[in-house]
N, C-alpha and C positions, 0 to 999 in steps of 0.2 A: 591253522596258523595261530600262533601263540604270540601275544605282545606281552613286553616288560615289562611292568610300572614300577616306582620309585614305593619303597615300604612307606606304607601309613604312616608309621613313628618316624622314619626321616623326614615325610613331609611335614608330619603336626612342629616338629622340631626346627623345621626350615622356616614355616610359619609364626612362630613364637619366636625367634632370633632376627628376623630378617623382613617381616609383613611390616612392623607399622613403621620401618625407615625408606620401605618400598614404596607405601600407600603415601606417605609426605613428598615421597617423590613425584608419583604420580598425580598428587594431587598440585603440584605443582605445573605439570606436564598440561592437567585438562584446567587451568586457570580456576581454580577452586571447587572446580563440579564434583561433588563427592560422590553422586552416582554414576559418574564415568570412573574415575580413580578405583572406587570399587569392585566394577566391571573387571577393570584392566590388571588389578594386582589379583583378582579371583583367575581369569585368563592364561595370568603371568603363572601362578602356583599350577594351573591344570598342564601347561607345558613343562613345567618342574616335574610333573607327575609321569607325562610319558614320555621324558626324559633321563631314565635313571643313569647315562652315560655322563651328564649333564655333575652327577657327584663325584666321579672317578676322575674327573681333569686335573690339572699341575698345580690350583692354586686352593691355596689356604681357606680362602671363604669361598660362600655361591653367592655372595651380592654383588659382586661386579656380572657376573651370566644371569641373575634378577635382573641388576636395573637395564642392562642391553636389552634384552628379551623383554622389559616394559615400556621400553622405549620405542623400541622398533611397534610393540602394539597400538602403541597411543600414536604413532608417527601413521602407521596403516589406520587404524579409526577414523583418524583426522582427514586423511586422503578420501575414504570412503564415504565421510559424512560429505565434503565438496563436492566428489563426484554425483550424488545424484540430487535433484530439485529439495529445497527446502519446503519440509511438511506445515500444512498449513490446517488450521482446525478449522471447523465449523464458527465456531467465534469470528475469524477475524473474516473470514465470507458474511456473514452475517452483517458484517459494520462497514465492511465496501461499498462503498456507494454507487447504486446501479445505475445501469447505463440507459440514458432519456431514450425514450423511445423517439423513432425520427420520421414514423410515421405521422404522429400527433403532429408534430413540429412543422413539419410538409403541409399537412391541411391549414395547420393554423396560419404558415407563412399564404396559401393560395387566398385564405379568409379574407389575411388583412390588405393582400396586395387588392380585393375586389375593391373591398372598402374605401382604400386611398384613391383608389379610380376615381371613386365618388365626390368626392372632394373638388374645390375650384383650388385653381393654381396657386389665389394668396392664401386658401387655409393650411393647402399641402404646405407649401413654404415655409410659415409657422410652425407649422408641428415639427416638422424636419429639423429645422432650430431649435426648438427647443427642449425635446423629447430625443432625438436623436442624435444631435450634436450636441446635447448640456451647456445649451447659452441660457443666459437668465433672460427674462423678461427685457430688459434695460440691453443688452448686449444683442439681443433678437435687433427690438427696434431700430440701432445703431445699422447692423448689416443689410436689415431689407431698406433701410430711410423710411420707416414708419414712426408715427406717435407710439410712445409703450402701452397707452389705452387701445391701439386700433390691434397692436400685438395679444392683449388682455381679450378682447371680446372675439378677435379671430379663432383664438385657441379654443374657449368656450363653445364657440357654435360648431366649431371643424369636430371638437369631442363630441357633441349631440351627433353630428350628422355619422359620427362612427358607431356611435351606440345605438345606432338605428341598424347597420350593415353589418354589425360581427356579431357571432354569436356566441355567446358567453359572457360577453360586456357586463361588467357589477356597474351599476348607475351607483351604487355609495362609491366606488373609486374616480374619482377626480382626472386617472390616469390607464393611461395603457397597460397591461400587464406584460411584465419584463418578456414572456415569451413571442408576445403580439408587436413589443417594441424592435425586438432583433427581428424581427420578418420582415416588418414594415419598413425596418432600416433599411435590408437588403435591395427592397423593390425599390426605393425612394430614393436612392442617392447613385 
């Protein structure tokens, strides 16, 4: 089986007349990516190549059968690149931010639901207010009709008595840890 090709010197010819008002095309075509444009007017000349019928046609020049045939490339490219999942490097897996684990999250929620057990119904109250619904001090006292001091010293003693029952409790933190807070929510309300 024998194929035609187009002569070397018509194509070096075809390239030197007609590549770089091709490649400004195409480079138009791929919105300034010059390593697709590239690709596509190299493509566009290889089909010049095993095309030498491609020169015998009716008209005057080959840049109207160029820019068709780069067009139709960059039209098929473009379809090809949509079609299948966009690649993703190790870089941007890298910076995704992983997924909590929901065992830890499970234990810590049963920790602190034992904990709140612990607790008498005016300290739960208090924390509930104010740890879990973000009232202030002054806004706490208001809803349960306590003095803001009796709110002040409940909160203090109900955190002792948590920092006895959960484990992991930093005694330098004044407060719940955001993970121990969303558990506690859930049991408490």
């Amino acid at each position: 089986m024998t194929t035609t090709t187009t002569d070397e010197r018509a194509l070096a010819d075809l390239q030197r007349d007609h590549g770089p008002a091709l490649f400004h095309f195409l480079l138009g075509l791929t919105f300034g990516d010059r390593q697709r444009a590239e690709d596509l007017l190299q493509e566009t000349l290889v089909r010049a190549w095993q095309h030498p019928e491609a020169f015998d046609g009716p008209y005057e020049s080959m840049r109207p059968w160029l820019f068709t045939v780069g067009r139709r490339l960059a039209i098929d490219a473009r379809r090809a690149r949509l079609a299948r999942p966009a690649e993703v490097s190790d870089a941007v897996l890298e910076s995704a931010p992983g997924r909590e684990d929901t065992a830890d999250s499970a234990v810590a929620a049963l920790d602190v639901r034992r904990a709140v057990r612990t607790l008498s119904p005016e300290h739960r109250a208090v924390l509930v207010q104010i740890y879990f619904r973000g009232l202030s001090v002054s806004e706490t006292a208001e809803v349960l009709g306590i003095p803001a001091g009796t709110v002040k010293s409940r909160s203090y003693y109900a955190l002792r008595v948590l920092s006895r029952h959960l484990p992991g409790y930093s005694r330098r933190s004044s407060s719940l840890s955001s993970g121990s807070r969303a558990a506690a929510a859930a049991t408490s309300t």
